[in-house]
Each structure stands twice: as C-alpha cells, then as structure tokens.
C-alpha positions in Angstrom: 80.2 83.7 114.1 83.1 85.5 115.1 82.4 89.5 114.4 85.0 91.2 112.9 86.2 95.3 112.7 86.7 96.4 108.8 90.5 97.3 107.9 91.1 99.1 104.9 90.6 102.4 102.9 87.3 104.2 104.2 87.8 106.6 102.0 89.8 108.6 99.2 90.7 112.0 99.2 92.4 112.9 95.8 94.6 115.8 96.4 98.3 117.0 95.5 101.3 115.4 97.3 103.8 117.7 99.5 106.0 118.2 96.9 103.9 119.0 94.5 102.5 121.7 96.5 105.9 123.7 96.9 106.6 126.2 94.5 110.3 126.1 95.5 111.1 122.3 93.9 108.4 122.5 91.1 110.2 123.4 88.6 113.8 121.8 89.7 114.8 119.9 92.8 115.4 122.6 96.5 119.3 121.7 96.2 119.6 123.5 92.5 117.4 126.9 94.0 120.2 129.6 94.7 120.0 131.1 98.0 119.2 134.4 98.7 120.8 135.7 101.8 119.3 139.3 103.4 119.7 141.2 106.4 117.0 141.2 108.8 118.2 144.6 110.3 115.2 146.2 107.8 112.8 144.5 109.5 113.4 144.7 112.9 113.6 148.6 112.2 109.5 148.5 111.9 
C-alpha cells in the first residue's frame, strides 16, 4: 500500500500565551498604561 507521513500534533507543550506573560497588559489592556517619559541623559553619564 501506499505509505504515508503522519500530520498532526506530535506533541503538547502547556504553557502561558504571550499576553499572558506581560506584566504591562495583565491587569488592563497596553493602550490604558500611562506613559512614563525620562531623559536618558542620566544614563549616558555612566
């Protein structure tokens, strides 16, 4: 008979999805965080 390559899940890996992993749009979606502007002049003084 005609021999055939297996298509399909091989395996499972349960882990969190993208979003759920940032902290940032956890708790409410990106667009409602306010933004927090500073100067980068402190930095580039170390």
């Amino acid at each position: 008979g005609d021999k055939k390559i297996p298509l399909g899940i091989f395996y499972r890996s349960e882990r969190p999805s993208y979003e759920d992993q940032l902290l940032q749009i956890k708790e409410k979606p990106l667009i409602e965080t306010p933004v927090e502007r500073s100067s980068a002049v402190e930095l580039f003084k170390k």
